[in-house]
Short mmCIF file of the C-alpha atoms (twelve columns), coordinates in Angstrom:
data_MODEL
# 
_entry.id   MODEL 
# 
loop_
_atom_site.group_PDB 
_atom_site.id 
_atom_site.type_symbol 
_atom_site.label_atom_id 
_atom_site.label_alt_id 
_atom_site.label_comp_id 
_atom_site.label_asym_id 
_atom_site.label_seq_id 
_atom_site.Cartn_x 
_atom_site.Cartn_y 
_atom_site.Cartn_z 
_atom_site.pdbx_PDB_model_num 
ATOM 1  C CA . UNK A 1  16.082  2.122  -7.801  1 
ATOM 2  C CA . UNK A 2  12.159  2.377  -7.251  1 
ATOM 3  C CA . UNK A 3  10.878  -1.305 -6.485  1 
ATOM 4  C CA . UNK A 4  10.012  -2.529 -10.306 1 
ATOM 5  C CA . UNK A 5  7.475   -4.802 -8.110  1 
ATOM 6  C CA . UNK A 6  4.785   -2.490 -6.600  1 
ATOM 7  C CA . UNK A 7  3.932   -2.285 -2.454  1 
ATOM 8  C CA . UNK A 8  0.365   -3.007 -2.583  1 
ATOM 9  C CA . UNK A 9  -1.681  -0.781 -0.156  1 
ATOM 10 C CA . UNK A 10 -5.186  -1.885 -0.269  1 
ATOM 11 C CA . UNK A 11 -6.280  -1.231 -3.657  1 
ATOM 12 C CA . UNK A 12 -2.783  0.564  -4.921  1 
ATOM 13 C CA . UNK A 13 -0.056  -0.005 -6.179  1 
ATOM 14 C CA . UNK A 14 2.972   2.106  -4.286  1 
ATOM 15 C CA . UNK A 15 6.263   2.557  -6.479  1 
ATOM 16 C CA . UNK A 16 9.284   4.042  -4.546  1 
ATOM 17 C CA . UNK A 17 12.088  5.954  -5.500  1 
ATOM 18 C CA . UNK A 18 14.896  6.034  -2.955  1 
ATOM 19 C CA . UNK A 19 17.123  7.815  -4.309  1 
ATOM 20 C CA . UNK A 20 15.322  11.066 -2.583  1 
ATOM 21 C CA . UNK A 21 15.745  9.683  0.897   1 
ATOM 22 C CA . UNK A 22 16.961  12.004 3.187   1 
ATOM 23 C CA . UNK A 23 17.796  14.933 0.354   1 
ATOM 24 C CA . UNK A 24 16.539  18.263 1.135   1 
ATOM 25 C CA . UNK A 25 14.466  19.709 -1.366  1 
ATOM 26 C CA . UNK A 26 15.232  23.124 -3.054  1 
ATOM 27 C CA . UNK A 27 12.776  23.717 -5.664  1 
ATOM 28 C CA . UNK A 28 9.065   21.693 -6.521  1 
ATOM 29 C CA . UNK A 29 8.254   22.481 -10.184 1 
ATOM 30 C CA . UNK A 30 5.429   21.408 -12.378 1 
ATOM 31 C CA . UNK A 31 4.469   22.294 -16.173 1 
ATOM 32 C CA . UNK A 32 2.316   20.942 -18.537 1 
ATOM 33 C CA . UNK A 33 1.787   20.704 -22.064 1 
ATOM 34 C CA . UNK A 34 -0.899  19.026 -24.082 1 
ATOM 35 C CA . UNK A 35 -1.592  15.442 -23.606 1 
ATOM 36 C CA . UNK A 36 1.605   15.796 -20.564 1 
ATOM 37 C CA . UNK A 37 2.864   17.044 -17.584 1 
ATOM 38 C CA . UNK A 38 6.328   17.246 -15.454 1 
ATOM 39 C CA . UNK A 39 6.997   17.090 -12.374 1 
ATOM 40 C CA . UNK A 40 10.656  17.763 -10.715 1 
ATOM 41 C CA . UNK A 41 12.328  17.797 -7.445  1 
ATOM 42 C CA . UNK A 42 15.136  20.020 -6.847  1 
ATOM 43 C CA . UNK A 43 17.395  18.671 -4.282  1 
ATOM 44 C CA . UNK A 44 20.087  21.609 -2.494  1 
ATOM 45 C CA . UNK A 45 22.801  18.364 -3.860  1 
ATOM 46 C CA . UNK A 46 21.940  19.828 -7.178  1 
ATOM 47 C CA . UNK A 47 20.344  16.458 -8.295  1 
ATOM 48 C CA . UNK A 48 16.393  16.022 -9.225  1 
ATOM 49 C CA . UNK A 49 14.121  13.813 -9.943  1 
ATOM 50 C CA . UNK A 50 11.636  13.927 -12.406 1 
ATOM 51 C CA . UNK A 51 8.699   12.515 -13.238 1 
ATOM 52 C CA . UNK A 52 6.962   12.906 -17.063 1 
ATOM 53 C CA . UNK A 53 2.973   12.204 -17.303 1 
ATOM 54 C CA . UNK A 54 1.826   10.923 -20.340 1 
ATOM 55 C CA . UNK A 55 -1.877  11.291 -21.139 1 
ATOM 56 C CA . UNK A 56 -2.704  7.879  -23.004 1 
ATOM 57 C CA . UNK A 57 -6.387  8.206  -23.133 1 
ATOM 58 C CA . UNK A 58 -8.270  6.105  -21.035 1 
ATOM 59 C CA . UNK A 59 -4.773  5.505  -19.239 1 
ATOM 60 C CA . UNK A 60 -1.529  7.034  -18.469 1 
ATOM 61 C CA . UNK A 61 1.839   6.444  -18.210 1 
ATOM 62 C CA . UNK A 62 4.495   7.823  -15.811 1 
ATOM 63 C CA . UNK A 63 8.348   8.085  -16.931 1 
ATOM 64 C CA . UNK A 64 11.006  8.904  -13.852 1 
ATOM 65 C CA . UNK A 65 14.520  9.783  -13.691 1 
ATOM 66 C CA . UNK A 66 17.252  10.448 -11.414 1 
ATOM 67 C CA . UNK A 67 19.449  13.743 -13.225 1 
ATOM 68 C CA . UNK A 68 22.401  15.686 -12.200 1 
ATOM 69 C CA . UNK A 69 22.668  19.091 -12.762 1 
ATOM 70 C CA . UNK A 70 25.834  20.239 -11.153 1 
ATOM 71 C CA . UNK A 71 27.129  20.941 -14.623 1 
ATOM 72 C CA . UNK A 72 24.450  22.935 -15.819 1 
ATOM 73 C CA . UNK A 73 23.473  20.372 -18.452 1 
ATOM 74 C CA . UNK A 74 20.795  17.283 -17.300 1 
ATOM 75 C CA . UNK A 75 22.709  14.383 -16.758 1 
ATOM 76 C CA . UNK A 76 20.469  11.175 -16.359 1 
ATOM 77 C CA . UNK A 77 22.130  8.859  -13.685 1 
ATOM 78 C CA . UNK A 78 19.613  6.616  -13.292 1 
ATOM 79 C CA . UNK A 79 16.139  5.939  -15.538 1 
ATOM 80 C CA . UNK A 80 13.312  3.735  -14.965 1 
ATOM 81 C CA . UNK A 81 10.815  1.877  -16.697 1 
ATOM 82 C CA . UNK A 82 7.709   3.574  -17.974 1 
ATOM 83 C CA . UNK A 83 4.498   2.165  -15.432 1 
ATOM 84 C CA . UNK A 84 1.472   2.721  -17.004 1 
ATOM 85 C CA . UNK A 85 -2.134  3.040  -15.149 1 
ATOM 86 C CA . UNK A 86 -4.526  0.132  -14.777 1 
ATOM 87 C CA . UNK A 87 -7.714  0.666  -16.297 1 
ATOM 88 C CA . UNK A 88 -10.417 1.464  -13.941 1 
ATOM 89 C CA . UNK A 89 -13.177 -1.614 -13.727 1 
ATOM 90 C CA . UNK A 90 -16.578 -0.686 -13.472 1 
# 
């Protein structure tokens, strides 16, 4: 499960995810939309992970999951909380 508390690097906030440790990737896709995007990586186990960009004007919001696909149909095994952006200060 990605660390719901943040690493903090310098000025950043680092989230992890470990369920992609030490898969081998298959596939990278992205695809956007208005106002979002995707991100997934394909893993050879037939899992992915996915990550969905909302636009949330000034901010964003980023939405992850852990899916199986070994049955041809998405099957969410593990979902995280949405983390949203910090708004820049000037």
């Amino acid at each position: 499960m990605a660390a719901r508390k943040p690493t903090q690097r310098g000025n950043r906030e680092v989230f992890s995810f470990p369920q992609a440790k030490n898969k081998t990737v298959s596939a990278v896709e992205f695809s956007t939309a208005p106002a979002e995007h995707y991100i997934t990586l394909k893993f050879e186990d037939q899992t992915a992970l996915n990550f969905h960009i909302r636009l949330d004007q000034p901010r964003f919001s980023l939405e992850a999951d852990y899916s199986d696909w070994k049955t041809e149909n998405r099957r969410a095994m593990k979902r995280w909380p949405p983390i949203h952006s910090v708004p820049a200060t000037p």
